[in-house]
N, C-alpha and C positions, 0 to 999 in steps of 0.2 A: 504494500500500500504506500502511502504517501505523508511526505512530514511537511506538516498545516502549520504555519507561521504569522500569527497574531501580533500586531506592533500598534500600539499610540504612539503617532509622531506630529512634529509641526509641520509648517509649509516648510522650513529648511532642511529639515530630515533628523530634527533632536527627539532621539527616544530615550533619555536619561529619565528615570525614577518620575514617570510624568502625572506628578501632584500640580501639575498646570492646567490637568482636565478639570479641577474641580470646579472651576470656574465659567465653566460651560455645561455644569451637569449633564448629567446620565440619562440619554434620551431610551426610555423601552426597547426599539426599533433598532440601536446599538444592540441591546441583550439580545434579541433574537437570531441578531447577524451572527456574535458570536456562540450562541446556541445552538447553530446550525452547524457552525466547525465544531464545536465541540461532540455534538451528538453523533458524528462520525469517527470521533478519535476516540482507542481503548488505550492509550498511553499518553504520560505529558511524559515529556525532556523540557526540562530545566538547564541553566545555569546554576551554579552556590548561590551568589548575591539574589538572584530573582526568588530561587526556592525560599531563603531564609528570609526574604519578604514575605511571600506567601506565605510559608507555613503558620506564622503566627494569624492573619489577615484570615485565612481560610480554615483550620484547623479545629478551630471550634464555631464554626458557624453548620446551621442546620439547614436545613430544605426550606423550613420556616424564613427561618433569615435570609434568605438567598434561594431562587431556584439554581445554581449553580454548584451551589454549595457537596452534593452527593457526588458530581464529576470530579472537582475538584481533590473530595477526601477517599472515592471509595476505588478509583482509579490509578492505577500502577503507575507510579512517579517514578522516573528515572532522572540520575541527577549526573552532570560532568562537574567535578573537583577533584582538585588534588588535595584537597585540604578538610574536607567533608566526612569522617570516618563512620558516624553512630547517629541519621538524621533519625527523629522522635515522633516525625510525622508517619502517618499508618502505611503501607502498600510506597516504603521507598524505596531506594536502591542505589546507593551509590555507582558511577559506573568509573570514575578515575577522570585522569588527566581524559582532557578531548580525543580522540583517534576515529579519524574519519572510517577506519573499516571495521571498529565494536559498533559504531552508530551504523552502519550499513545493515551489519547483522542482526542491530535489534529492529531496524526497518525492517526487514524480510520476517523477522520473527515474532510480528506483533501482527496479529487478524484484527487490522485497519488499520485507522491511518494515527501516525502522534502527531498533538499537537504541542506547540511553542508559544509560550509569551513572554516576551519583554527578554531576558538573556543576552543581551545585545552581542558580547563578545562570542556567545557561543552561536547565536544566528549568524556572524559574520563569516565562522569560521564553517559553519552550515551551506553558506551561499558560495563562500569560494573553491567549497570540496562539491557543490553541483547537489548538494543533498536536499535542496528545499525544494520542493512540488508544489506548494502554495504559499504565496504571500498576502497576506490580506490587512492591509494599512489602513488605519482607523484616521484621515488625516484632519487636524484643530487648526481653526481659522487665526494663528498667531507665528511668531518667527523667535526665537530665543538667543540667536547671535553664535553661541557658543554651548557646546553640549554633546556628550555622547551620539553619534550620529551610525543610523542605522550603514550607510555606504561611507566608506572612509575613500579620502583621498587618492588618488593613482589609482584605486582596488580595478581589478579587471571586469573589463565590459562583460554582461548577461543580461540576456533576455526573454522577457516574460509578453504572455498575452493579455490581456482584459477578460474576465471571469464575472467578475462582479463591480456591482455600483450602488450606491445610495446614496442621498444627500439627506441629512437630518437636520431640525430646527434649530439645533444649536450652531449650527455654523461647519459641525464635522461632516465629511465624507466618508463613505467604506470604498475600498478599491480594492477589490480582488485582482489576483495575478497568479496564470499558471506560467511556471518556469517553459521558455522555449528554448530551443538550440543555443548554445552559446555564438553572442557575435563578438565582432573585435573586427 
């Protein structure tokens, strides 16, 4: 199956730690778009930093609290660190330092598709080992100058097709993207 890549960014491409959505609130129409990737995916891959956000964010919240909430806790978390030894969160997994061909192997070996949020260092290093099948950019009507950026400088040209689209009241887009042949 295929690894589903989930990002809040600005118009200039900052996906750092983005508590600048708050300020555009959380349109329903966003949940469902990513309730749609998620209802597909039977694994998340993480980064450490995103996981040890999450887990406390997610970890105890319930169905009640959140329809997300069950995906989130009762789905097989796999995690890239080298530094990560004993995560507390239920259904995790350490997988080690990044290595593009254990991620291969857990794609082939997951019945459907994982998904990815926010991990910026590990989506990059995702996107330049050709391992992303979907990209879907949640994009906020602001510019932040400087910041964690989903595409880094020089990084080698890829290309993606148009999948999906929405425009929400708050000013965000969704833009779906299936990975295409690489150009250059």
């Amino acid at each position: 199956m295929g690894i589903l890549v989930h990002e809040f960014t600005t118009l200039d491409g900052v996906i750092d730690a983005p508590t600048w959505t708050f300020d555009f609130g959380f349109e329903p129409r966003m949940g469902e778009a990513i309730a749609a990737i998620t209802a597909r995916s039977r694994a998340i891959l993480l980064g450490r930093t995103t996981f040890e956000m999450f887990e406390p964010a997610w970890s105890t919240r319930t169905k009640e609290d959140d329809p997300g909430a069950p995906f989130f806790n009762d789905t097989q978390k796999y995690v890239v660190s080298s530094t990560l030894t004993d995560p507390t969160w239920r259904n995790s997994t350490v997988l080690g330092r990044y290595d593009a061909a254990a991620i291969r192997e857990l794609k082939a070996a997951v019945d459907g598709d994982v998904y990815v949020s926010g991990s910026g260092t590990l989506v990059r290093a995702l996107l330049a080992d050709g391992l992303v099948d979907e990209l879907h950019l949640f994009v906020f009507p602001l510019t932040r100058g400087e910041g964690h950026r989903l595409f880094p400088e020089r990084a080698d040209a890829l290309g993606f097709s148009l999948s999906a689209f929405d425009a929400y009241d708050n000013g965000a887009v969704h833009l779906g993207y299936a990975a295409s042949p690489q150009t250059g």
